[in-house]
N, C-alpha and C positions, 0 to 999 in steps of 0.2 A: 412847790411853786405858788406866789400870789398873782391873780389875777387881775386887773383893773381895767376900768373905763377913766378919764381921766382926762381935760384940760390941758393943754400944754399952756406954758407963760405967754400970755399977751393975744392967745387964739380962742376961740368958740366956737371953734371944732375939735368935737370929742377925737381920741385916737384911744387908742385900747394897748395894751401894753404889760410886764410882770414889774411887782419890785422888786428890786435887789437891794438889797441893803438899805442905803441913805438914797435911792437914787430910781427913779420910773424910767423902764427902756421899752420904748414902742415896739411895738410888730412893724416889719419892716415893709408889710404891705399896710397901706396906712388905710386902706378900707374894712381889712378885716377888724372883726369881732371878739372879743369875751365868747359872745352865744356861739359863734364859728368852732373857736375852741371848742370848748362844751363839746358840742356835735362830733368834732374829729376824735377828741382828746388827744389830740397831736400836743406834744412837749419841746419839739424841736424847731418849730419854727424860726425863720429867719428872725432876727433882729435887728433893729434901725440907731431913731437918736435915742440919746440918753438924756435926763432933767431930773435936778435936786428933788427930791420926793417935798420939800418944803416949800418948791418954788408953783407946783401944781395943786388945779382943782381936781379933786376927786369927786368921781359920779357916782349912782349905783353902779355897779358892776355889770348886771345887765339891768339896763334902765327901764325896761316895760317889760317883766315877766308875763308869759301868757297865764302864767297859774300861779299864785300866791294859796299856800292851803295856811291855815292855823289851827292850833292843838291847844283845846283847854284841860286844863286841870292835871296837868301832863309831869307835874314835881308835888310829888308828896308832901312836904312839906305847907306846901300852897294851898294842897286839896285842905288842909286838915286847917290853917286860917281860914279859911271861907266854909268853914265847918259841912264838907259833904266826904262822903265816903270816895276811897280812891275809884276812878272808872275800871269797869272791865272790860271796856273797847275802847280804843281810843275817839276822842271826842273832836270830830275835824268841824271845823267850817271857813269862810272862801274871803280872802281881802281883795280887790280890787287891783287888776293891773295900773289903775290909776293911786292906788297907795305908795308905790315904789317913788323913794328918793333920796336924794345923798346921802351919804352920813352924816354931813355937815349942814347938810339944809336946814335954816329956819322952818320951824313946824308951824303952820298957819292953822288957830284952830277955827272950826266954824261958829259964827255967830249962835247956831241952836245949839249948843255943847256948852255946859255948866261946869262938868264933871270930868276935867280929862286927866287921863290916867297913864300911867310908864309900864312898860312889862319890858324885860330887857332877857333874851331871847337868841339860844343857840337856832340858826338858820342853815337848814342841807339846802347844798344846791345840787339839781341834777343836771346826770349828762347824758350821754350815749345809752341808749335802749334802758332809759329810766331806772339806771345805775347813779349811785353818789357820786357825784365828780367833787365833791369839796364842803366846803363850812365857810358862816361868816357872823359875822355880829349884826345883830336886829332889835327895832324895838316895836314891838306889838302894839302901837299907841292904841287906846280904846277912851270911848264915849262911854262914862259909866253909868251916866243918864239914860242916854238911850237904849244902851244894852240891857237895861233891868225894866222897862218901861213896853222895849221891841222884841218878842218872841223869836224874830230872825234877827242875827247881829252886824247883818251888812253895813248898813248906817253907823252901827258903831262903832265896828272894826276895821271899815272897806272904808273912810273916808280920803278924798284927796290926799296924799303926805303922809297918811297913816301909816308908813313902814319906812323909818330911814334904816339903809343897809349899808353893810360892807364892812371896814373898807375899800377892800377887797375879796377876794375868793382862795382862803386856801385850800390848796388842792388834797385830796386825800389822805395821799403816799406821804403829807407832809402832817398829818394828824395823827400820830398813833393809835392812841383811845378816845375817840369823842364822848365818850360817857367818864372822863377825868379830868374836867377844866374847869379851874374857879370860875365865876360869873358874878361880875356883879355890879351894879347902878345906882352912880351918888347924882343928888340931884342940889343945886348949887354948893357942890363941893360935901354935901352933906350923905353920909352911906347910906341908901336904903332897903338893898337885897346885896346879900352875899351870900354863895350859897356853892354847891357844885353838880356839874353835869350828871354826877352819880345818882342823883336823886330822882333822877325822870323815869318816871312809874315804866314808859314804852318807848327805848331806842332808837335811834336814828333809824337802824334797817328794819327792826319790828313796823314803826313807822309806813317806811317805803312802803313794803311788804302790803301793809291794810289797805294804805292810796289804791294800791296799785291795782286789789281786789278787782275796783271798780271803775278808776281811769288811768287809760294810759299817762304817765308822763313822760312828758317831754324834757329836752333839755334847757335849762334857765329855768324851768319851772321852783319856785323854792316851797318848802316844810318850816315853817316855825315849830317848833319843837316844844313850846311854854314856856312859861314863865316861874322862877322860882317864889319862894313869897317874900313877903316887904313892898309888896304895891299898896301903894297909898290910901285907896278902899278899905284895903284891910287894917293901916293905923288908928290907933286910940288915940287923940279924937282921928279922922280920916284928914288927911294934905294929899290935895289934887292941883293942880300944873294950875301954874300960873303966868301971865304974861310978863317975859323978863326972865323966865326959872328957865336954866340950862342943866339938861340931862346928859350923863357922860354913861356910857354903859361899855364894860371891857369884858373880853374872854380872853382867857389865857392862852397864848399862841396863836389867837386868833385877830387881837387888835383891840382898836376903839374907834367909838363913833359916838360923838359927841353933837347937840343939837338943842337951839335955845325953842324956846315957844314966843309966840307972837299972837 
């Protein structure tokens, strides 16, 4: 099952709803939630209208996570560009529920940011008693200025927009092995990670598992999982985002989410 938040044609009011195929079908209560879901993991719920998936805005899926975690250095391949030894604990720290936003949303960078950067990023969502309820596409956006400059990486991980997700949420049962999906992120049409989920030094549920050590999660809460390498820091010479450059970032089974910078 995919999940979404979602625009219907000609309203600005969100409804939340699964896709099916070529076509977004609402929950038939129009106030429930994505996060509602989550919570139950109920599958059977009523269903309402139906709308061309072409005809609709797509939101985040849950649009204000209370916890955004992130995992660096978390693909081998990556550790070994940025020349450090692979971690032997995974390495988390905190985006901003203010980072969360569309897939499709223009990335607004801020005026103090020189250096920004793409990390394009398998995202668990959770659900019920801080189990996986599902997977989606993410992109890690980072301040590479600031990140190297700030000891803590708030500022340069956690800014406004710094996380477009989704497209939606698919749900588990529909993932077989989340550690076997291409990934990868062209940036104006040009390829610059391709890589696969195989390579992430510490698993989605290894993952859970260490959060979990220390905080509860919640349902909505998301995991970015890292980034594989071919981020733009690490090219000869380095190419960092520009005003006008559109980022596309796919995972197989899981979608895309495409986003220009401004």
């Amino acid at each position: 099952m995919r999940l979404t938040t979602f625009l219907p044609p000609g309203s600005d009011v969100p409804r939340a709803g699964q896709i099916r195929d070529d076509e977004v079908v609402s929950f038939a209560i129009k106030r429930e939630t994505v996060l509602e879901r989550l919570r139950t993991g109920d599958q059977d719920a009523a269903l309402g209208d139906a709308y061309p998936l072409a005809d609709v805005t797509l939101l985040a899926p849950v649009p204000r996570p209370r916890a955004i975690f992130g995992i660096g250095l978390n693909y081998a391949a990556h550790a070994v560009e940025q020349g450090k030894e692979l971690p032997e604990f995974p390495i988390v720290f905190m985006k901003l529920p203010s980072s969360s936003a569309p897939p499709n949303a223009t990335l607004r960078c801020p005026q103090v940011v020189r250096r920004l950067d793409y990390e394009g990023e398998l995202a668990i969502v959770i659900g019920a008693r801080g189990t996986i309820a599902g997977y989606a596409v993410a992109d890690d956006v980072s301040a590479r200025d600031l990140q190297r400059r700030e000891p803590q990486w708030t500022r340069a991980k956690g800014a406004d927009g710094f996380c477009p997700w989704g497209p939606w949420i698919t749900t588990k049962d529909d993932v077989p092995d989340p550690q076997n999906l291409r990934i990868t992120t062209h940036v104006n049409g040009e390829l610059r990670q391709d890589s696969s989920t195989s390579d992430l030094v510490f698993g989605p549920q290894e993952l859970v598992d260490f959060i979990s050590e220390t905080c509860t999660l919640e349902p909505g809460d998301l995991i970015l999982t890292g980034t594989p390498s071919g981020v733009g820091m690490s090219m000869k010479p380095r190419r960092f985002l520009d005003s006008g450059d559109v980022v596309r970032i796919e995972i197989e089974s899981l979608g895309v989410i495409e986003h220009a910078v401004a």
